[in-house]
N, C-alpha and C positions, 0 to 999 in steps of 0.2 A: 464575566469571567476574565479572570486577569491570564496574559498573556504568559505562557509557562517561559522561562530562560531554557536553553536549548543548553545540555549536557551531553551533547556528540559524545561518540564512543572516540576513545584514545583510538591509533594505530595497535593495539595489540596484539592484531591476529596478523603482525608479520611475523611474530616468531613461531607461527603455526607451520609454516613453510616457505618456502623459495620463493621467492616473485617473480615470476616470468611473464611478462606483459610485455607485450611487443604487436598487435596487433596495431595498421595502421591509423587507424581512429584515434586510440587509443593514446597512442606516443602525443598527440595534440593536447590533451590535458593536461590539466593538475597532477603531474607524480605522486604527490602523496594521496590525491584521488584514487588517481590511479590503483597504486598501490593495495590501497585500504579495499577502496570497495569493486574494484576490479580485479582483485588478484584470483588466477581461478581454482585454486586450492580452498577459495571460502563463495563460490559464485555458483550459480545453478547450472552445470554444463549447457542446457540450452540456452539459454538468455543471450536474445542477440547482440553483439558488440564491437560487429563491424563498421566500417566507413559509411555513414547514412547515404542513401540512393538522394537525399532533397538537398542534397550539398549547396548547388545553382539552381535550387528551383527557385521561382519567384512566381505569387499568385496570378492567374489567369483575370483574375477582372480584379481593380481596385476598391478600397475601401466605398462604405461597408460591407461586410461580407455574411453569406450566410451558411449558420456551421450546424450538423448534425451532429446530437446525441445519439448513437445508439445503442440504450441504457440494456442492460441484458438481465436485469433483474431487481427489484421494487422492495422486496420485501424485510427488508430489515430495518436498523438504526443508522445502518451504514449508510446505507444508499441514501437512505431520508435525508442525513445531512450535508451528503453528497449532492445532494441534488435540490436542496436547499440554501447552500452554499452559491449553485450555478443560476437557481433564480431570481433570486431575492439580493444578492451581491454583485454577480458576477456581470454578468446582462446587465441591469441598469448602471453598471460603470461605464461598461463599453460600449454602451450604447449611447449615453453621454459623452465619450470621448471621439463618438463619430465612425469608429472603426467596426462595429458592429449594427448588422440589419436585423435578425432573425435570428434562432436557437432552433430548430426544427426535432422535438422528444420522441423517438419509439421505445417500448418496453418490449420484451421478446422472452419474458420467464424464465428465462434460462432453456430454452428451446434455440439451437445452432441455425436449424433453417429457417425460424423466425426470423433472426437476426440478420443472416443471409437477405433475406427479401429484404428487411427492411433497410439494409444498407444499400442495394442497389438503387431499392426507389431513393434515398436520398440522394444517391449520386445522378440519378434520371430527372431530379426535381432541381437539378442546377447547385447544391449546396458545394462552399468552398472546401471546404476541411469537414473530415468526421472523427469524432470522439467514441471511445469505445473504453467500456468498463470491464477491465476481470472478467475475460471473455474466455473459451476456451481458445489453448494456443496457438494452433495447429487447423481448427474448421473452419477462421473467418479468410483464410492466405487467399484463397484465389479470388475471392471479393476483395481483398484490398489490391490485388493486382489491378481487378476490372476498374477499382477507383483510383488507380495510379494512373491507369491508361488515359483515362477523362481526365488528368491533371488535380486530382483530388490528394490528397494528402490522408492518411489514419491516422489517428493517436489514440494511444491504448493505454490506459495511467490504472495505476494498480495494479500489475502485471504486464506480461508482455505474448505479443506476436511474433511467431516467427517470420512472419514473410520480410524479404528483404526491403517493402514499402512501407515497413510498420516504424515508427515511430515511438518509445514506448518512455514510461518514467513509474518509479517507484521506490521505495528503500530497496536495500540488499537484501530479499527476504531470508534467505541463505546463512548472514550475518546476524542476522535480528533473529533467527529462530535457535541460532548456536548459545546467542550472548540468555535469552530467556530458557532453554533447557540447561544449561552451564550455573543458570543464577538459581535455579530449582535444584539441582544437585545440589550445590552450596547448602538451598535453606535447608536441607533434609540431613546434614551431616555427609552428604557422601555416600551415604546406602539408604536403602529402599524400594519399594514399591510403585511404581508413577505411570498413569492412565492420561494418555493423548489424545488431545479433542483436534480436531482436522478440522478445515475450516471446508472447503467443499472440493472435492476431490476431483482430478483431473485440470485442474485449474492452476493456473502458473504460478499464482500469490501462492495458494494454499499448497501447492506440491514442494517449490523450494521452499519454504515456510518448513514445512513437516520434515523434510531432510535437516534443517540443520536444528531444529529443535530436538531430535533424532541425535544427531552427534552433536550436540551438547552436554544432552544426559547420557551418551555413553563415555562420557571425560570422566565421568568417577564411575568403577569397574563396579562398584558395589549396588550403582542403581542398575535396577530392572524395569524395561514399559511390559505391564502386564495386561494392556488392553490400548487398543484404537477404535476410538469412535469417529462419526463425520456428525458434526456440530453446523455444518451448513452456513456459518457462521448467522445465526439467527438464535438469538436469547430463547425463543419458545424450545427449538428443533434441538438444541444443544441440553436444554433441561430435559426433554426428554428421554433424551439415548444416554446420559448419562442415569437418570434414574434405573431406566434398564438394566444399567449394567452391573449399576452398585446393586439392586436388590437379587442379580443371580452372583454376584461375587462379596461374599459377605468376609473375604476376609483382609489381613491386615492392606490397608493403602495410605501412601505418605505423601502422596501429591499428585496435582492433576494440571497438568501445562494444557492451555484453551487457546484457541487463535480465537483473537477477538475479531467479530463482535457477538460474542456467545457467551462471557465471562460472567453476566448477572444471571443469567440461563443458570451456568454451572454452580455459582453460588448457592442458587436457589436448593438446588440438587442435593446438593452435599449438608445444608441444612434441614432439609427433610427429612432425609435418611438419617439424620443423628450423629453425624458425622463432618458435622460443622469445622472442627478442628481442622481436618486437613485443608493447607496452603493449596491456594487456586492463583495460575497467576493473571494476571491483573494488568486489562492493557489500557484503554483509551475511553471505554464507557463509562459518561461520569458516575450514574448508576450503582457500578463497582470502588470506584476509584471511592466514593462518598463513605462506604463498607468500611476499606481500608484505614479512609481518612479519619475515622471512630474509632478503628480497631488497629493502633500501629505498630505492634507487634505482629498482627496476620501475617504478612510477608514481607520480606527484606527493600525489592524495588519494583517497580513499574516501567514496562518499556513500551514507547510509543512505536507503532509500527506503520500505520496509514493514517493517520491524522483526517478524515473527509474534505473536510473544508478546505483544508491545508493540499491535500492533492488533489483536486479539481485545480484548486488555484497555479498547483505549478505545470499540470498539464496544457492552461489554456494558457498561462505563459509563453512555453514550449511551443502552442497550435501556433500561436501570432508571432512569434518573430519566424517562424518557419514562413509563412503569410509574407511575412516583409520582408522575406530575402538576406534571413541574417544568419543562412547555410549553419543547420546543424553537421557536428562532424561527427556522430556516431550513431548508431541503432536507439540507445537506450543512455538514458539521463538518471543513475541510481544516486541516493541519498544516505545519508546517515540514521541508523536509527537513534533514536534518545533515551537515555536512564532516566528516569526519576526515585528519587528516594520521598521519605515521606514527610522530609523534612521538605523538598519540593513543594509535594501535595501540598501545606501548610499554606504557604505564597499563595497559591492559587485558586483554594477551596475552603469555603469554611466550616463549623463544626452545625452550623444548621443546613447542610445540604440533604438531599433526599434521595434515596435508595433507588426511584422509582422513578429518577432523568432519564429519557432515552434520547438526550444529547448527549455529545463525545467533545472530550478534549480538543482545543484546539492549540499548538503551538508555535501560532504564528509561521504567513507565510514567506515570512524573510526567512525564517529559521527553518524551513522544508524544501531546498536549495531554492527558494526564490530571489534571494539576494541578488543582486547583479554582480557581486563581489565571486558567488559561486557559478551563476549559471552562464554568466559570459564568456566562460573559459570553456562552454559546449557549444561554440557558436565562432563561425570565421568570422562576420561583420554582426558583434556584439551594440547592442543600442539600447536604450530603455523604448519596450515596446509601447507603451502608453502617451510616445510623442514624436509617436512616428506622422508624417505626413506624404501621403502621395505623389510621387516625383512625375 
């Protein structure tokens, strides 16, 4: 799979409102960062964005070090590549490069006090840094306090924690869910019908995800959401509650906005029911994308929103210069989402692909703020972490 070219969104949403960004962290970066993806007229009121607490920290033992996963749920496409991503790539780089001993994995189903134990014991088991997935936001705080206190570090990628130890990175989901329910109005004319798939509720990605997908499609006064579902984001879970929904509501519907990774779930659906025609939109499952890629009239564009592979990679970027003492200055590292059109698609997919991938897009992790060009400017003593050596 060829590497997609990265079609950042403009600045647009400054003429959505006033910018007032003035938090101290903040004034550190990129203005037009800044600006774009911090402005808080388009940002998830919680989403933390203050001055990070690991400003001066520097790791407690020197390289290699050993970092906890703990993964808070297994069951999708997502995760699979996600975590596919951290074994098969990730690990044996860094483990090659010296700076890595161990990966330490628990799974917790999405059980809060699963996750609870199993963070503690990782931090009682000696691990330097823990990794944490699209966790809820609010129930892992005082666990990550307990592993601040032992001089552990969290990182939470694909969503975020509140606690003021957390650590976090993801796109703007707030802007990525405006620009995909905005581009769904568009494809429908402006008026309509339109049923909302959620991706798992209570959860940081999926809640600011849903709000701005939410005021997106209320930018044309003529579309209506006439139903929410929770898609779970899992292809099976997402075909089913949509099935449900369409066989008790048989009448007219003009579209269906899905937070991936549920979108060939939802396809499925809507082709069963005989109701194929309605536009589904279309995130990062190549799966779906492959639909598309045959049928390019079905929708207008594709928006990348979690990329898996792409955000493991800029989290554990993010874990290791934090490791090396290269002081982040804020809570949370957000990204840009990406357009694709289908002229895109074209580049990177071809007309024999298969419907029935449960791999996802990948857009390169230069282009998922890995670049050093982006992410050094969320960092006091900016370095390329991959040639760091122990002083």
């Amino acid at each position: 799979m060829k590497k997609l070219s990265k079609f950042a969104l403009a600045a647009g949403f400054l003429a959505l409102g006033a910018i007032n960004v003035h938090a101290e962290g903040i004034d550190e970066i990129n203005p037009d960062v800044a600006a774009r993806l911090y402005n808080p007229d388009m940002l998830d009121p919680a989403q933390p964005i203050g001055p990070s607490a690991w400003r001066d920290f520097v790791a407690k033992n020197p390289p290699p070090w050993k970092i906890g996963y703990a993964s808070s749920y297994a069951g999708n496409t997502w995760r699979a590549g996600a975590m596919n991503e951290l074994q098969n790539v990730i690990i044996p780089e860094w483990k090659e490069l010296g700076l890595l001993d161990e990966v330490i994995i628990t799974q917790s189903n999405l059980n809060d006090s699963t996750q609870i134990q199993q963070m503690r014991q990782l931090v009682d088991q000696g691990v330097d840094a823990i990794i944490v997935c699209c966790s809820n936001p609010t129930a892992l705080n005082q666990t990550v306090q307990y592993a601040a206190d032992k001089g552990v570090p969290v990182f939470s990628l694909t969503g975020y924690l509140t606690s003021p130890y957390a650590i976090n990175s993801s796109v703007n989901y707030q802007v990525a869910g405006f620009e995909i329910g905005k581009n769904m109005a568009e494809q429908i004319g402006g008026e309509g019908n339109v049923l909302v798939v959620e991706g798992i509720p209570g959860t940081s990605g999926s809640d600011s995800q849903d709000r701005g997908v939410k005021a997106g499609l209320a930018s044309a006064p003529g579309v209506k959401v006439v139903g929410s579902v929770a898609g779970m984001w899992t292809d099976q879970v997402a075909q089913g509650e949509v099935q449900k929904w369409l066989a008790t509501h048989p009448g007219k519907l003009d579209g269906i906005v899905v937070q991936s990774a549920a979108e060939m779930g939802v396809l499925r659906a809507v082709q069963q029911s005989g109701r194929g025609d309605v536009p589904v939109a279309i995130g990062g499952e190549l799966g779906a994308l492959c639909y598309w890629r045959n049928n390019p009239d079905y929708i207008t564009a594709s928006y990348q929103v979690w990329p898996p592979a792409d955000e493991m990679q800029l989290i554990w970027n993010i874990m290791m210069r934090t490791l090396q003492g290269q002081g982040p200055k804020i809570q949370s590292v957000l990204v840009d989402p990406i357009k694709m059109t289908h002229e895109d698609l074209t580049k990177v997919m071809n007309e024999d692909c298969s419907v029935d991938s449960p791999d996802w897009l990948a857009v390169g992790a230069d282009r998922w703020g890995g670049s050093s060009d982006y992410l050094d400017d969320f960092f006091l003593k900016p370095a390329d972490p991959k040639k760091y050596t122990a002083k």
